[in-house]
N, C-alpha and C positions, 0 to 999 in steps of 0.2 A: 308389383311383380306377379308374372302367377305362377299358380302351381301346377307343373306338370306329373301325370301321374304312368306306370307303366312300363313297359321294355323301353318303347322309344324315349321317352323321358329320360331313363336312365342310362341309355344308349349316349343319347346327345350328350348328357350333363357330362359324360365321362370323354368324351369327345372336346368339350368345351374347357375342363379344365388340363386336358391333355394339350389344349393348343394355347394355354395361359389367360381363357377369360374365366372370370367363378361369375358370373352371371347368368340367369336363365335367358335365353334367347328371346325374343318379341315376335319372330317372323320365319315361317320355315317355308323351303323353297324344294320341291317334287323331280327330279330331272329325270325320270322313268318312264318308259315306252312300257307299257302292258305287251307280259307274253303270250299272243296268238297258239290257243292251242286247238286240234283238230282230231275228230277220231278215227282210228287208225283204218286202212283199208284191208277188208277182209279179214282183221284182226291182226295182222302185222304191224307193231308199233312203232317200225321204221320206214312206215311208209303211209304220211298223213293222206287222210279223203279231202281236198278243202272242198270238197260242197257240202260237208259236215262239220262245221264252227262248231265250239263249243259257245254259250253267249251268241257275242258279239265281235268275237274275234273274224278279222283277216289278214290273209299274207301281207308279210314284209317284206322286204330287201333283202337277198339274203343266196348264197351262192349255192343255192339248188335246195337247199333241206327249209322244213318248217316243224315247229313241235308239236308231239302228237302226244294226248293222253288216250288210256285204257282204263275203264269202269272198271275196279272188281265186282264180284259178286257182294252186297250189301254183307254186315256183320249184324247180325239181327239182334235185338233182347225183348225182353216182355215191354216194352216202351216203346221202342224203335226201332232203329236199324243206325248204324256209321252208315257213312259215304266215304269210299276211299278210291283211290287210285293208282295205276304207272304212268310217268311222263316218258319220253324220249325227246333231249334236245342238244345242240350242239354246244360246246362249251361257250365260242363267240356268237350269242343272237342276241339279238336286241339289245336293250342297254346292261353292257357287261363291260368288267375289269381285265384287260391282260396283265397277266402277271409279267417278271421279268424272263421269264425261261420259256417265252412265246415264241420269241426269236434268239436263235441262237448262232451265234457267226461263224464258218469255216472255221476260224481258229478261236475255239471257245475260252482261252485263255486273255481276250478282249472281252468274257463278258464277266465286269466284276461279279454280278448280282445273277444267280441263278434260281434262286426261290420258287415254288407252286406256289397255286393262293393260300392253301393252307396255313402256310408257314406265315404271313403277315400277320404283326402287332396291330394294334390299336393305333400306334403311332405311325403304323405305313400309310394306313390307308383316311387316317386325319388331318385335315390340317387349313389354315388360313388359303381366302380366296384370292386371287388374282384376274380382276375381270377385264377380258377384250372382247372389244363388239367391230365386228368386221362386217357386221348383214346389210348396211346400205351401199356398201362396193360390190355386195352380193348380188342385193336386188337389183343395182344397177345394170348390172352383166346379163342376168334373167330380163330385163325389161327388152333388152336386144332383139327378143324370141317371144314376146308375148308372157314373160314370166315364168315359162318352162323350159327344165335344163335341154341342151343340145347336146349329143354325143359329137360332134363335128365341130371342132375347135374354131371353124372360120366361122358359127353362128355365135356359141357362148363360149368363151375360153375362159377359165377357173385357173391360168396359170400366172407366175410370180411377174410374165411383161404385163399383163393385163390388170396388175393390182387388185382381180378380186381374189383372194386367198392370202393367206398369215403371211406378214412383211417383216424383216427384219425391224424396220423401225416400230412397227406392232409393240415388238415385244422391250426392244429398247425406252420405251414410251412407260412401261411399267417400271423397268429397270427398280426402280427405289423401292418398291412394295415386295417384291423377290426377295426371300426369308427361307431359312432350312424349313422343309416337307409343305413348304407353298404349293397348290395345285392351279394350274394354271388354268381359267375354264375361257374359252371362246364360245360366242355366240355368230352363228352365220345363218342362221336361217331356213338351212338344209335341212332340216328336219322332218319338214314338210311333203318332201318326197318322198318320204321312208314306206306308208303304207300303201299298197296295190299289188294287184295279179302279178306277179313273176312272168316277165315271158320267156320263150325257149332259152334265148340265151340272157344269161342272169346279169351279163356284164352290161346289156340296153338295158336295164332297168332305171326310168330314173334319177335315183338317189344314185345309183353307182355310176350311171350315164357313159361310158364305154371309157372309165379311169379320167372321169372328166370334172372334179368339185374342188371345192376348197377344199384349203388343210395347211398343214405345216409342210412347205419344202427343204430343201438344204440347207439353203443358208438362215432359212425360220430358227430350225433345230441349231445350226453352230448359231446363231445369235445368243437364244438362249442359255449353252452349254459356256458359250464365252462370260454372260452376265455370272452365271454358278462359280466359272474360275477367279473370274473378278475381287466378287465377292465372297468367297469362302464359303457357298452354300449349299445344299442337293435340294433341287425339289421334289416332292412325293412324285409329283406326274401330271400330265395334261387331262383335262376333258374336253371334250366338243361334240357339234351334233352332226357330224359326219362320220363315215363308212369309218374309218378309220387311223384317227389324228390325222396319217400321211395327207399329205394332198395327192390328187390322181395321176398331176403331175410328177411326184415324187416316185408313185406306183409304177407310174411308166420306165422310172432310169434316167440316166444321163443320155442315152440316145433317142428318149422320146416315144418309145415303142412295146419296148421287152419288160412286162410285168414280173418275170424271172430273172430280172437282169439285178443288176448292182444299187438299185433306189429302196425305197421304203424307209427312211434315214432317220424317223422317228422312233421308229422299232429298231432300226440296225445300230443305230447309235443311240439311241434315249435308253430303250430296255438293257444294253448294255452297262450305261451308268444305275443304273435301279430305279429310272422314272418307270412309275404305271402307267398305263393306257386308258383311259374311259371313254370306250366308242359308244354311238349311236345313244348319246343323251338326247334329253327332251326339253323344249322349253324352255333352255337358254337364257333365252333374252327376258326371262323373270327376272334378272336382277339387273336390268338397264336401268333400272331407277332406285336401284335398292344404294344408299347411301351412307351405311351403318359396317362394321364389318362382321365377316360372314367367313363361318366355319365350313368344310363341305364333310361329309362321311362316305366314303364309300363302302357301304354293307354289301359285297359279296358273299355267295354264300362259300364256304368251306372246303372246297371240294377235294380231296387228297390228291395231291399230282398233277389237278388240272393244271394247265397253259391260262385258263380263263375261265369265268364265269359270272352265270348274270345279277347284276347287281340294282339293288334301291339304293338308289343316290339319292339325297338329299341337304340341304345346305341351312345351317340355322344364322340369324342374322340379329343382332340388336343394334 
């Protein structure tokens, strides 16, 4: 067995016996996009230069903003100096947590669960994995197009007639592994679109591809929700490596169209029940072969009141 030593060590371990293993894990799995930070223009920190990365960062996906650091002035001693700084970023970028008070319904007395992140246990944001891999009905649908997404549904459609996105039988398929504060993680692939120049309009991007990817639809979300009545359970919440659990279909609504309309039913009805959100994971399909079972942590950091924020996901496995 060995010995882990440190915060993360001690992180997991309390993680691990939180979720009922006392063993030290053998394999840990990274699900984190690095945050792209940029320096600010003209000194405004709300308004990144991207021809000024910092590293090796570049833009992401992401509906008009990117995060920008500002230098301070060095803190000097007979030795040295500190390096320190200010960031500005938006609570949802890159791989982050929504909490359950992200969405909140016309009549907020449907939303059990209103909590910021702050307010999560240990126990929210821990717990046993549930793995679907959906990425070869993915790639199938991208093979259509040469392997790149299509905003224009007659080239690549991402919707529930065309089977690539979360199926109800998907999730029925796990049904027996579904356990209180289970996190449910899909693997599809999308990932891979995530990094590139933003263009004018942020909805052609294509990781977002004009509300056109996988994700959980309607009857995804009641499948699920049905398995929890079922069986007497809650789960902690979904991750995946898409824009945003929803599928784009779901984003669109029931008439196919109106992003403001009545859809998003992961959020309108999961955050409701107190499922969390883990948008724009990374690298997923690390555990298509991982054969052991497998803790995941969502380490958000803290943030008082946020809606969201960005979080190291990782997953320990023996």
């Amino acid at each position: 067995m060995r010995r882990n030593t440190g915060l993360l060590a001690m992180t997991l371990s309390v993680g691990l016996i939180t979720s009922g293993c006392t063993h030290t894990p053998d394999r840990y799995y990274d699900f984190t996009h690095k945050i792209p930070l940029f320096a600010p223009t003209a000194g405004d920190i709300t308004k990144p230069d991207l021809s000024k990365p910092f590293k090796d960062s570049k833009a992401v996906a992401s509906f008009g903003f990117q995060a920008t650091r500002k230098v301070k002035d060095p803190f000097k001693t007979q030795k040295g100096f500190f390096q320190w700084g200010w960031f500005h970023f938006d609570e949802h970028y890159t791989t982050h947590l929504d909490s359950t008070d992200h969405y909140l319904n016309s009549d907020t007395s449907k939303n059990a669960d209103k909590r910021s992140i702050e307010e999560y246990t240990l126990k929210d944001i821990i717990g046993p994995i549930v793995y679907i891999d959906i990425s070869a009905r993915v790639a199938k649908e991208l093979a259509k197009n040469g392997g790149k997404p299509s905003p224009n549904p007659a080239v690549t459609n991402f919707s529930e007639s065309t089977g690539a996105t979360v199926l109800p039988s998907d999730i029925e398929k796990v049904a027996g592994q579904i356990t209180d504060r289970s996190w449910i993680v899909v693997h599809s692939g999308w990932d891979k679109h995530f990094v590139g120049d933003p263009p004018k309009d942020p909805f052609l991007h294509p990781y977002i591809n004009g509300l056109n990817y996988p994700g959980f639809g309607k009857s995804a979300v009641e499948k699920l929700i049905e398995i929890e009545n079922r069986k007497g359970v809650r789960i902690n919440g979904i991750m995946m490596d898409n824009l945003s659990i929803d599928s784009g279909e779901s984003g669109r609504g029931s008439d196919g169209k109106n992003p403001f309309g009545d859809g998003w039913y992961a959020h309108q009805l999961g955050l409701t029940r107190g499922w969390k959100l883990l948008e724009n994971a990374k690298d997923t399909g690390q555990l298509a072969n991982e054969t052991g079972k497998c803790t995941l942590i969502a380490g958000a950091i803290r943030l008082t009141s946020s809606t969201g924020a960005p979080a190291r996901v990782i997953a320990a496995c023996r």
